[in-house]
C-alpha positions in Angstrom: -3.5 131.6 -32.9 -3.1 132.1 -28.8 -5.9 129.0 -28.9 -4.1 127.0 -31.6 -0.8 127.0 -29.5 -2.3 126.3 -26.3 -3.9 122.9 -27.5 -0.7 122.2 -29.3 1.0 122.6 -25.8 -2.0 120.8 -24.2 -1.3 117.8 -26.7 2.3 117.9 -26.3 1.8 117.9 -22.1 -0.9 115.2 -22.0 1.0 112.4 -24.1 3.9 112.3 -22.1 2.0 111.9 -19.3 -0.8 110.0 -20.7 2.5 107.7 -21.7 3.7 107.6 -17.9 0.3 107.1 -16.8 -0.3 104.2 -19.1 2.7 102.5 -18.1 2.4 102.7 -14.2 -1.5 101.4 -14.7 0.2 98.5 -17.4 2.9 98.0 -14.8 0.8 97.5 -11.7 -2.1 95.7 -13.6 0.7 93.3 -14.3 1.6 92.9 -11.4 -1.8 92.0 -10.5 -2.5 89.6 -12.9 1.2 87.8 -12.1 0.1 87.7 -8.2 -3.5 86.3 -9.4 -1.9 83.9 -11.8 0.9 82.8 -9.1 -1.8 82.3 -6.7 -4.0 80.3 -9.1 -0.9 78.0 -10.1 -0.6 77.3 -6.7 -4.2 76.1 -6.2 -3.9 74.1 -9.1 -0.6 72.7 -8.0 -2.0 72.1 -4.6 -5.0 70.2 -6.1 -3.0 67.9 -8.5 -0.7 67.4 -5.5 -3.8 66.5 -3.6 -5.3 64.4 -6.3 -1.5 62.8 -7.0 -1.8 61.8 -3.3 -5.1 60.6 -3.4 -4.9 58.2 -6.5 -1.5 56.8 -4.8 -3.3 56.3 -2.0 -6.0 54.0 -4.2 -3.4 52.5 -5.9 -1.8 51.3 -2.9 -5.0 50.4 -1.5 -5.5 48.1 -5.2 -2.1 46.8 -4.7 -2.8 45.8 -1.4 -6.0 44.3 -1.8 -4.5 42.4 -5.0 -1.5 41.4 -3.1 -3.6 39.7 -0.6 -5.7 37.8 -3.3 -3.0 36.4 -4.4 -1.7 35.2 -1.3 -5.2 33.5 -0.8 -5.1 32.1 -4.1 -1.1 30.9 -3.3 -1.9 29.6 -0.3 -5.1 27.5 -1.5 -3.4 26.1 -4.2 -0.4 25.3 -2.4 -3.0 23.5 0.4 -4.3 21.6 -2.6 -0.9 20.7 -3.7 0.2 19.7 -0.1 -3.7 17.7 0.0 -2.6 16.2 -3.1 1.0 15.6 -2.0 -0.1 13.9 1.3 -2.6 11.7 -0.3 0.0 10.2 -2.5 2.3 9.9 0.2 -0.3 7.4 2.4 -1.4 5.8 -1.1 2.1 4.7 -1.3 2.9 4.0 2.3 -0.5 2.0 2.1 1.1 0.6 -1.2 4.4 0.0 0.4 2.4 -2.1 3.7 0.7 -4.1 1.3 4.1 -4.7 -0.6 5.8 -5.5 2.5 2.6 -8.0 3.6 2.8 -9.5 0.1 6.8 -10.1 0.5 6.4 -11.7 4.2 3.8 -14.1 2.6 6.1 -15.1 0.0 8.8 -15.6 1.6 6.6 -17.9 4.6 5.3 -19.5 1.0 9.1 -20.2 -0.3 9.9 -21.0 3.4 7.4 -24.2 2.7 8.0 -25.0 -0.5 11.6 -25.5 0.7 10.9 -26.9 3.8 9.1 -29.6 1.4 11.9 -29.9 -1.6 14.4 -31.0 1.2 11.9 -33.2 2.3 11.2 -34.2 -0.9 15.1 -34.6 -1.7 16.0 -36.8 1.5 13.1 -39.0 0.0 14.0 -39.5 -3.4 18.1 -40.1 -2.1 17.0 -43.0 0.4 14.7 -44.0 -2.6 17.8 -44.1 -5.2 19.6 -45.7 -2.5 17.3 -48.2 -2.6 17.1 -48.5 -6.2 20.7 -49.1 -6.4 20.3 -52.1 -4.2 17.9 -53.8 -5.9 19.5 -53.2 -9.7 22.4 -54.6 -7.8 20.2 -57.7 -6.6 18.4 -57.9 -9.9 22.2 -58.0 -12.0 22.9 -60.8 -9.8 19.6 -62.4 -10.1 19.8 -62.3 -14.4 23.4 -63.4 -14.0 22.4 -66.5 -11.9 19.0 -67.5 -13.9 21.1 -66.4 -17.3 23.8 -69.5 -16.6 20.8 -72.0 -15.3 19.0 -71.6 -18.7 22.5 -72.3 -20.4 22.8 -75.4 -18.7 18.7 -76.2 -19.5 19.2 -75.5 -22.8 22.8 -76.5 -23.2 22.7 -72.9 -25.2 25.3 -70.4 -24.8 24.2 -66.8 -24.5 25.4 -65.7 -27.9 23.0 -68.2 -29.5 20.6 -67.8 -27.5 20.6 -64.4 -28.6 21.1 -64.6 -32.5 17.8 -67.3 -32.1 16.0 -64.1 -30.5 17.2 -62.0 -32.8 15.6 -64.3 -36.1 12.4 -64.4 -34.4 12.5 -60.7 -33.6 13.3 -59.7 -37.1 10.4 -62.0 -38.5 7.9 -60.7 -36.5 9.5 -56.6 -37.2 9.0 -57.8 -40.7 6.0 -58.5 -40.8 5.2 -56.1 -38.2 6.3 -53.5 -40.8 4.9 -54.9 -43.6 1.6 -54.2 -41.9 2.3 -50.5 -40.6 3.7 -49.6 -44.1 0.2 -50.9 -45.4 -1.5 -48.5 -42.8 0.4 -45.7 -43.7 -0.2 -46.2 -47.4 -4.0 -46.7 -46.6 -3.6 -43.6 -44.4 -1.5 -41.6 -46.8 -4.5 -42.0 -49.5 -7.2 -41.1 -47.5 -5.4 -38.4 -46.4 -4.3 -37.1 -49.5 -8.0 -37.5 -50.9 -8.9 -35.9 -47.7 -6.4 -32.8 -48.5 -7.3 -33.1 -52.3 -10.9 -32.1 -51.7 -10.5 -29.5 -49.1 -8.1 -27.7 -51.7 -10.6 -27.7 -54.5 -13.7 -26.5 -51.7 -11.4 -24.0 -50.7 -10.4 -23.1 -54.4 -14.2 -23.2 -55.4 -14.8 -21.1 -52.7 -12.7 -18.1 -52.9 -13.5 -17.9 -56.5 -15.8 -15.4 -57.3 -16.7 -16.1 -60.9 -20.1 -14.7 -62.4 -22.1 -17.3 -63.7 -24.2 -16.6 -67.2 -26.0 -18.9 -69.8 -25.7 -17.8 -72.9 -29.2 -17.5 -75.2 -29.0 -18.5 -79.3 -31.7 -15.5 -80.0 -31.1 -11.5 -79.7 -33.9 -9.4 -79.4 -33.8 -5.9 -80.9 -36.1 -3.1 -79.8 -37.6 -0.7 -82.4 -38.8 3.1 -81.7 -42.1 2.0 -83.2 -43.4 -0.8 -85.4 -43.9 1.4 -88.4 -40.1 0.5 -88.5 -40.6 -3.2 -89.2 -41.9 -2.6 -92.2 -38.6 -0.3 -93.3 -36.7 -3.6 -91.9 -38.5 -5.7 -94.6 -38.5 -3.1 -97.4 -40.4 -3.3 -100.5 -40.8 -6.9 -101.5 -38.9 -7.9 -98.7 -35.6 -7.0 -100.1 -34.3 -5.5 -97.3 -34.6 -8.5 -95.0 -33.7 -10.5 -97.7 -30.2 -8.6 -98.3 -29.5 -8.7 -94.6 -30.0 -11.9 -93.7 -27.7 -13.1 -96.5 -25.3 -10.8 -95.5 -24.9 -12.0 -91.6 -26.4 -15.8 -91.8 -29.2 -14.6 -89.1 -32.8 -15.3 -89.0 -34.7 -12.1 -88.9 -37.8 -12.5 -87.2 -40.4 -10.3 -87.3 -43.8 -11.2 -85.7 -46.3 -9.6 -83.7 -43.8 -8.8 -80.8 -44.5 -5.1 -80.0 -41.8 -2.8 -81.1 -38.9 -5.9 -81.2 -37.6 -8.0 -83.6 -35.6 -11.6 -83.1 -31.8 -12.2 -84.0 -31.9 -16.0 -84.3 -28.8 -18.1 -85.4 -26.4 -20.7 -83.2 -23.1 -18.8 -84.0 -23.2 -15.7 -81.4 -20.2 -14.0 -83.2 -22.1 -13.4 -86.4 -25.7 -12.7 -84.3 -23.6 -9.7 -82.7 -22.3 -8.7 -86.0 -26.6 -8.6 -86.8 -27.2 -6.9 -83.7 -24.9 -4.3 -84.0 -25.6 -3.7 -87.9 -29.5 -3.5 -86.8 -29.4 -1.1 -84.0 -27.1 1.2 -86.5 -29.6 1.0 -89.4 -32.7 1.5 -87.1 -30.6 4.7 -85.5 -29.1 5.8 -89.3 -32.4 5.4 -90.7 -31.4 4.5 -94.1 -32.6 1.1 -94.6 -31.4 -0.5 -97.7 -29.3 -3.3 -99.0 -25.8 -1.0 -100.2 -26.6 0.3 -96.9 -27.0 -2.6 -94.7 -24.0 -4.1 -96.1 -21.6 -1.0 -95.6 -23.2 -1.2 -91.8 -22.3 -4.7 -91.3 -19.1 -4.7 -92.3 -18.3 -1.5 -89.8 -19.9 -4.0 -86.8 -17.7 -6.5 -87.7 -14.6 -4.4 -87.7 -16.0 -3.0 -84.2 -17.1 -6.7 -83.2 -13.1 -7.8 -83.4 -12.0 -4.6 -81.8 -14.4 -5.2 -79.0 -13.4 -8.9 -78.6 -9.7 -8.0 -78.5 -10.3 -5.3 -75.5 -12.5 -7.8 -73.4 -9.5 -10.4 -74.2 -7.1 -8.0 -72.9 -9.1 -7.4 -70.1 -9.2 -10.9 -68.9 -5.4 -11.1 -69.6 -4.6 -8.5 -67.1 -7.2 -9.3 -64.6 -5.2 -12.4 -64.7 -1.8 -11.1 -64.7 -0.7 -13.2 -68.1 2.4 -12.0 -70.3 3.5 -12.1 -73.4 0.9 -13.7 -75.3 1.2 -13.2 -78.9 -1.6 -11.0 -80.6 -3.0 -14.4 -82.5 -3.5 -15.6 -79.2 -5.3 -12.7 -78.0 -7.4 -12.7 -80.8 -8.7 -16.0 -80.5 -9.2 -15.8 -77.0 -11.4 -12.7 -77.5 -13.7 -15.0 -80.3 -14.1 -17.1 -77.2 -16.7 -14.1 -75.7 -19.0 -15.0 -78.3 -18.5 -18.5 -78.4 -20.9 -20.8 -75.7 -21.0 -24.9 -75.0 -23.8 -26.2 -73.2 -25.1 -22.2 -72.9 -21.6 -21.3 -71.2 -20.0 -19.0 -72.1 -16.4 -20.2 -72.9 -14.5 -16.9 -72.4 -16.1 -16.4 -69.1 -15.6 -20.3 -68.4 -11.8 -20.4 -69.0 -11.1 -17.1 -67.0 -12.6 -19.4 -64.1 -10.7 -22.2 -65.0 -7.4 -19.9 -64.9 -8.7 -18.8 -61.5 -9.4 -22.7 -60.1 -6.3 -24.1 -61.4 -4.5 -21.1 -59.7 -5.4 -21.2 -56.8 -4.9 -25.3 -56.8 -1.1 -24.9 -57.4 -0.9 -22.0 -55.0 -2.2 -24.8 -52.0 -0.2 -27.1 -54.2 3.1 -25.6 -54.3 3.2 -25.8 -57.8 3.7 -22.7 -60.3 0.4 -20.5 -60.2 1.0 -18.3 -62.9 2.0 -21.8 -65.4 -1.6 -22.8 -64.0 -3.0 -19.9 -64.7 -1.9 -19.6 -68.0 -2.8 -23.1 -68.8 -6.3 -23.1 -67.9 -6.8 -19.5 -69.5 -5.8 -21.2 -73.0 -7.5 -24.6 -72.3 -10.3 -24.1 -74.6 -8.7 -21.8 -77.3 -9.5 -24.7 -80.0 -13.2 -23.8 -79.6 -12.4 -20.5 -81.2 -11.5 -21.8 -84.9 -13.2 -25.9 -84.5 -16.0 -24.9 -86.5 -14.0 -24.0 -89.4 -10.9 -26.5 -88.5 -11.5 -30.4 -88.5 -10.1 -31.9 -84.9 -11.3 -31.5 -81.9 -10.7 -28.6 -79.6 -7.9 -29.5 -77.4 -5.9 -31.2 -80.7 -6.7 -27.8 -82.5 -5.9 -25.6 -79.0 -2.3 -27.7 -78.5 -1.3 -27.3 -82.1 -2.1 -23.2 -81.6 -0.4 -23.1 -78.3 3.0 -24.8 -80.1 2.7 -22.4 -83.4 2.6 -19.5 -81.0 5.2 -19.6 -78.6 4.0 -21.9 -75.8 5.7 -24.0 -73.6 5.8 -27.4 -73.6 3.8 -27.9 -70.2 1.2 -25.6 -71.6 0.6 -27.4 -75.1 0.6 -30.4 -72.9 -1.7 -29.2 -70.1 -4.4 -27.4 -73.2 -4.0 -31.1 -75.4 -4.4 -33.8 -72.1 -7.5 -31.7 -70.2 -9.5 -34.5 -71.9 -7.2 -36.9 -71.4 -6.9 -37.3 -75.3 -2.9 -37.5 -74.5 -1.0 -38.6 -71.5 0.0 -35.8 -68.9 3.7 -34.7 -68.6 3.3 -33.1 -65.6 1.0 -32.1 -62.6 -0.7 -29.4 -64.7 -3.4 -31.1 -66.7 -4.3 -32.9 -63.8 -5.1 -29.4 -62.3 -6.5 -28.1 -65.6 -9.0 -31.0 -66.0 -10.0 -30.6 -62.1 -11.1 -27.2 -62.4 -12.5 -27.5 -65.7 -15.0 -30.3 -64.4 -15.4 -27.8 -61.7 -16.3 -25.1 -63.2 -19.3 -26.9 -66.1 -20.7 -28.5 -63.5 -21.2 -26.5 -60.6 -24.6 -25.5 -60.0 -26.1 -22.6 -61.6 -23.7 -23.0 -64.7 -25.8 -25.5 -66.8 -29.4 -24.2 -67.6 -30.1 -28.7 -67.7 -28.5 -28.8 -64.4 -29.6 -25.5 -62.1 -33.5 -27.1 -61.5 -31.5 -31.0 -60.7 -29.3 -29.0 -58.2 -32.2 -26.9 -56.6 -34.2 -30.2 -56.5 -31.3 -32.5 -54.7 -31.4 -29.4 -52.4 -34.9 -29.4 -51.3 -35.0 -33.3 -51.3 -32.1 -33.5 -48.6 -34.0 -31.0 -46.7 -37.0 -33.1 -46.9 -35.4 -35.8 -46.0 -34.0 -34.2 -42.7 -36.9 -32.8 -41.7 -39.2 -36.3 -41.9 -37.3 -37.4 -39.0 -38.8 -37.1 -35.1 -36.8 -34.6 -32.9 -35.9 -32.9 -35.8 -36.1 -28.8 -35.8 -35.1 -27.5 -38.9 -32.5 -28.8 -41.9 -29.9 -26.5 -43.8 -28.0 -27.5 -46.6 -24.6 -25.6 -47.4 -21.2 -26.4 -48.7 -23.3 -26.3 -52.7 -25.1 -29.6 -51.5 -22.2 -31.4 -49.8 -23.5 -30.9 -46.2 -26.6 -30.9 -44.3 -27.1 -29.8 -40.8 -29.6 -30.8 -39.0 -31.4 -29.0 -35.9 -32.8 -31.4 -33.0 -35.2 -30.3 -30.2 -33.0 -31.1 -27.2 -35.9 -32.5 -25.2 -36.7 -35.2 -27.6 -33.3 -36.1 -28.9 -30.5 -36.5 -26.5 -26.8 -37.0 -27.1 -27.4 -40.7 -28.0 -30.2 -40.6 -30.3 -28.1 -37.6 -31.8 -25.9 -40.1 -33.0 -28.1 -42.5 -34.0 -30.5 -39.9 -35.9 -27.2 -39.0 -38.2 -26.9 -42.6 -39.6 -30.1 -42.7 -40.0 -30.6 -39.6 -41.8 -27.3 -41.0 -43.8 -28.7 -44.1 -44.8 -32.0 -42.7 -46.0 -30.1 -40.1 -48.4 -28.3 -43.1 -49.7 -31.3 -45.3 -50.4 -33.5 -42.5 -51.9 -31.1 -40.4 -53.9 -28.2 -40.0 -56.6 -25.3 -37.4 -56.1 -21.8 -37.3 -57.1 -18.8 -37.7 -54.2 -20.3 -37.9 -50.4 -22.7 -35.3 -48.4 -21.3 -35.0 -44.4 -24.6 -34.9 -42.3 -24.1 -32.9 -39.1 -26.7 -33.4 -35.8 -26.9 -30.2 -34.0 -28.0 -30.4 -30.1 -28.1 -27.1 -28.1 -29.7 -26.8 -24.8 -30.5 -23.3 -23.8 -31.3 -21.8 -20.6 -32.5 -18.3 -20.1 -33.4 -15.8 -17.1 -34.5 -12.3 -16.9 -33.2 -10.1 -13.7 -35.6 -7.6 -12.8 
């Protein structure tokens, strides 16, 4: 009990003053730490303060250091500047000196030329003085002889002038006479002059294909076994066919072809077409065959009528009416002389265009004119009358002018013209079916006339080479300058004239041109 209390007593003594104890050691370890963190702030404070100084102090250096670069750079690009600056200034003063060099010299030049106009002026007054004198003289001389010769003559002036004036006018007359005979001589040979260089330069700037036409088609097969299908049993099938379309079939020992053969090309392309469908259809026999040949012909017109139109509005042609068009698109398959007529008549269109343009005349009336010139060729096989009868009646039952019935009817001078356009029409229609290439009887004649003018250039001394150009109508001729000079140049191109004359046949006149070129040539090293 005694021990019980006294530890209770202990307890209640040693808190308190464990309490008190606890707080003076909290309150002076506090103040410890405070001091030790104080002091530590400080350092730290002292060393950013430190550091704080030292970076300014870098900075400032940097800023310096930059400061100064720029300066430098400042400073050398205002030296180049003021360089610059400077040089200009003594180009222009130099500029300005020569300026002022080149005025001085003008004005010592304009000092002369003065110096010699008043000269020049004093001179011409002392020489119109002069002149005055003696027109003054010479009046007074005319008017003395003038009364002599009245008294020779026992004339008065006024006759003596209305005789001058009857012998004058004679002679003007017939003076006249004979220049208005020159300039008509002139005037032709000019205008044939002028006529031809329009239809070289028409000829030239049109670019028409040129095609022959052929009276056969040839058909190619897949094999031969399909000849055989083509003839059928008995030869029914060929049979059936060839009295369908009016064509030959002919089947020979061609491999893997058979021949269309027949002079009207509308109904061998109604064959061809009809063919190629039953060889691809494979059904080869005669309800068939005539069910396919009467699909080609409805997509032979159909085809015709497109390349028609075509032309038409390559052309630039209006309101044709669709009978027109139709029987301008039979014209593809239509040929003369292995032409084909279609083709031919677009060409004419283009010939006789460009003739009226150089002309003056209409264009688009020539144009129109020469593309129906040969529309009667499209029905004269089933129409008596010849083509430009048949084409002129068509052209007048369709809507055409006037000038173009006239122009289609007169291009073969079966009526008179009624104007400048059939002229034009019948120019470029002899133009275009016989220039060379066009005619299979005339391509080897033009490409032998070529050769033979070469030929006979080139059998002549001094004589390099030959060319022919201008479609036969000139030759050129190459001399070696040492053995020809200028002289003999002329003479060598009459004779080369003269020989083509003698030795050969060609239609208008071939221009032969002599050629002399010296050349001289060094080589710097």
């Amino acid at each position: 009990m005694d021990l019980s209390i006294i530890i209770i007593v202990t307890v209640v003594i040693a808190l308190p003053l464990g309490f008190i104890g606890g707080f003076f050691w909290r309150t002076v370890a506090d103040k410890k730490y405070q001091a030790s963190h104080e002091e530590q702030i400080r350092k730290d404070a002292d060393r950013i303060i430190k550091e704080a100084k030292n970076e300014a102090e870098l900075k400032k250096k940097t800023a310096i250091l930059e400061a100064k670069d720029e300066w430098f750079k400042a400073k050398s690009e205002f030296e180049k500047e003021a360089n610059r600056t400077r040089e200009s200034i003594r180009q222009e003063q130099q500029r300005l000196k020569e300026g002022d060099l080149d005025l001085k010299r003008r004005e010592e030049l304009l000092g002369k030329r003065e110096t010699e106009f008043t000269a020049r002026e004093n001179f011409l007054n002392s020489k119109e003085k002069t002149l005055r004198t003696k027109d003054n003289e010479l009046s007074r001389l005319i008017a003395l002889q003038n009364d002599k010769l009245e008294k020779i003559s026992h004339m008065t002036q006024e006759d003596a002038k209305k005789l001058l004036l009857e012998n004058l006018e004679g002679q003007v007359r017939y003076e006249c006479a004979q220049m208005i005979k020159e300039i008509k001589d002139q005037a032709k040979s000019e205008a044939e002059r002028e006529a031809k260089e329009i239809i070289i330069h028409s000829i030239q700037r049109c670019a028409a294909d040129t095609t022959v036409e052929s009276t056969v088609s040839v058909v190619h097969l897949p094999s031969d076994e399909m000849k055989g299908r083509i003839i059928g049993r008995e030869g029914r099938n060929i049979r059936s066919f060839e009295e369908a379309t009016g064509i030959d079939v002919i089947v020979d020992d061609t491999p893997e072809a058979v021949i269309l053969s027949g002079f009207d090309p509308i109904k061998r392309e109604i064959a061809r077409l009809a063919l190629e469908k039953l060889i691809t259809d494979g059904r080869i026999h005669p309800g068939r065959i005539e069910e396919l040949i009467k699909k080609s012909e409805r997509e032979l017109e159909k085809m015709m009528k497109e390349e028609a139109e075509e032309v038409i509005f390559e052309l630039d042609v209006h309101g044709l009416k669709p009978k027109m068009v139709d029987l301008l698109g039979r014209l593809r398959y239509r040929t003369s002389y292995g032409q084909n007529v279609l083709q031919h008549s677009k060409e004419v269109a283009i010939l006789a265009g460009l003739m009226a343009s150089e002309l003056g005349l209409d264009s688009k009336t020539a144009i129109r004119a020469g593309l129906l010139h040969d529309i009667g060729k499209s029905i004269d096989r089933e129409t008596e009358g010849t083509h430009s009868e048949l084409g002129a009646e068509l052209a007048n039952k369709n809507g055409e002018n006037e000038i173009i019935a006239n122009a289609i009817a007169a291009h073969h001078e079966d009526v008179p013209p009624i104007s400048m356009y059939p002229i034009l029409i019948q120019a470029a229609d002899t133009i275009s079916s016989t220039r060379p290439g066009v005619r299979r009887e005339t391509l080897s004649n033009y490409i032998n006339r070529l050769t033979k003018l070469e030929e006979i250039a080139d059998s002549f001394r001094g004589v390099q080479k030959a060319f022919v150009i201008q479609a036969g109508r000139e030759i050129r001729v190459m001399v070696e300058p040492e053995q020809i000079d200028d002289a003999q140049a002329e003479e060598l191109a009459g004779q080369v004239s003269q020989k083509i004359q003698e030795e050969m046949e060609y239609p208008g006149q071939i221009k032969v041109t002599i050629i002399r070129e010296s050349r001289y040539t060094e080589y710097a090293k």
